[in-house]
N, C-alpha and C positions, 0 to 999 in steps of 0.2 A: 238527191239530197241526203238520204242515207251514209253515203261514204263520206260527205262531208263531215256530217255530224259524227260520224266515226273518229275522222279526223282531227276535229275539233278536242271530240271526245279523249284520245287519245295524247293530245297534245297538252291539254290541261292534265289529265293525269302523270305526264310527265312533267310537267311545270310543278306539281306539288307532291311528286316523289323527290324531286329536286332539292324543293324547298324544305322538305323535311329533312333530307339531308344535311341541307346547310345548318336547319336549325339546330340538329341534332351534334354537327360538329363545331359548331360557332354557339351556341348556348348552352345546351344541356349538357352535352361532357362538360365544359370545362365548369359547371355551376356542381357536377356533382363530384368532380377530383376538388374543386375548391371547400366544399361540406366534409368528405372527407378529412381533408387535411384540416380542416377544421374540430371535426369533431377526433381525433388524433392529439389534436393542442390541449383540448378541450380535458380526454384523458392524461396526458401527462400532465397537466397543470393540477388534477385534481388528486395524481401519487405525490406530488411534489407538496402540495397542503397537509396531507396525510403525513407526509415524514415531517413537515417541516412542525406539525403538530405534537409528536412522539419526540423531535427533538428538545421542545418546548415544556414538553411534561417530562424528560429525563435531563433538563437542565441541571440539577443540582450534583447530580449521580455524578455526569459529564464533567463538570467543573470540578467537581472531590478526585474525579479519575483520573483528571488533569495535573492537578496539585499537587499529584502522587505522583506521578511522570515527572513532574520539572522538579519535583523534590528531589529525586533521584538518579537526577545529572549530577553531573561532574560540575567542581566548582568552577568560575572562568580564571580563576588564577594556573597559569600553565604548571607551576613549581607544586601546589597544592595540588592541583589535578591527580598531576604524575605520582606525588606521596603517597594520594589516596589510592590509588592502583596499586603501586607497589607491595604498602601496606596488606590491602585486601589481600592479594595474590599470594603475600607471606601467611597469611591467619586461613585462608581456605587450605594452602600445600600443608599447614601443620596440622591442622584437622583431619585431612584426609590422609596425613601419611605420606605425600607426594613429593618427591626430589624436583626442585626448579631448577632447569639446568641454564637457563637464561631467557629473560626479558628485554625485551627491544621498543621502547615505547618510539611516536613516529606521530608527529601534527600534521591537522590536515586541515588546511582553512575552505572550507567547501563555500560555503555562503554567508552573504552578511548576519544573516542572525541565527547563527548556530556555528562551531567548530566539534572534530571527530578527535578523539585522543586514536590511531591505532596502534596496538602492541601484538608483539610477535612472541608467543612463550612457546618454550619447550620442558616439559615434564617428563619425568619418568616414575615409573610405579607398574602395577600389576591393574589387569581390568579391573576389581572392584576397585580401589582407590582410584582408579582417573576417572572412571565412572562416576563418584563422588564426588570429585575435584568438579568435573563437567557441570555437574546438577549445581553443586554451589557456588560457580559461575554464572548460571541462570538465572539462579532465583537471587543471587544475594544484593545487598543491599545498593551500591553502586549498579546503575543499570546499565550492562554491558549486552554487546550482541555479539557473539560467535558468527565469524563471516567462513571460516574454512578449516578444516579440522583434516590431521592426517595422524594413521596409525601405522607404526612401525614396531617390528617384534627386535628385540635388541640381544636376546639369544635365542638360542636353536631351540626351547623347548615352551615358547612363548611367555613365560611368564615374564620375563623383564620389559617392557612395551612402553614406547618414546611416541609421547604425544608432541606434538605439533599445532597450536593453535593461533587463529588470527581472528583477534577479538579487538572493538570498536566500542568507547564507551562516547556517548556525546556531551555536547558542552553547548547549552543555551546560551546566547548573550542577551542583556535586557532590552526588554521592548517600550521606548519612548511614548507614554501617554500623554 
């Protein structure tokens, strides 16, 4: 009767190493990758409060920083646009000193609510003046972006140097409320 109850013995302990197993791959894993991915939601939902909070108390910053931005497009009239550019591009070359040896203006209807003015200019001058020209490109009051810049020495002993620039100013169109 010993060997039986061995037997026995034996056989229920494998019936409930079994069953632990099952339970362990049929309930527990997947309750604890489910907690996980829970408490996972759980954190990202609660960076997402956190910014959406910091957005909420920098609302007005945000809205003035904005106002400044669409202030400083390009008007949507294409003939105004291009005046304003040109203009600029005359009042920055005189201040710095800067020979334009020609502008290439070039529309680019990318998306419904917005258009690119791009222009192709070439300068000449010495490094500090296109240096200058560059910087008041930047910062000046039309808001233009430099997309590609190339420098060329124009004699043998550098000082005469032909700028190359491919600048993009944009142009909102209004948004129907």
């Amino acid at each position: 009767m010993k060997i039986n109850n061995r037997q026995q013995l034996l056989a229920v302990a494998a019936m409930a190493a079994v069953a632990l197993l099952a339970a362990d791959r049929l309930v527990f894993t997947p309750l604890t990758q489910w907690w996980k991915a829970r408490s996972a939601t759980l954190i990202e939902l609660r960076h997402q409060i956190v910014d959406g909070t910091v957005l909420l108390q920098r609302d007005a910053v945000i809205r003035r920083r904005w106002e400044q931005m669409r202030a400083a497009t390009l008007p949507r009239n294409p003939s105004l646009a291009e005046q304003q550019l040109l203009k600029a591009f005359d009042e920055w070359s005189q201040r710095c000193h800067v020979s334009l040896t020609s502008i290439m203006p070039q529309w680019k209807h990318d998306a419904d609510d917005y258009m690119t003015l791009e222009c192709r200019v070439e300068a000449t001058g010495d490094l500090e003046t296109l240096s200058q020209f560059l910087y008041s490109i930047e910062n000046g009051p039309p808001a233009l972006k430099v997309e590609a810049m190339e420098l060329n020495a124009h004699d043998d002993t550098g000082q005469q140097i032909i700028l190359g620039l491919q600048v993009s100013g944009l142009v909102l169109t209004p948004q129907v409320q």
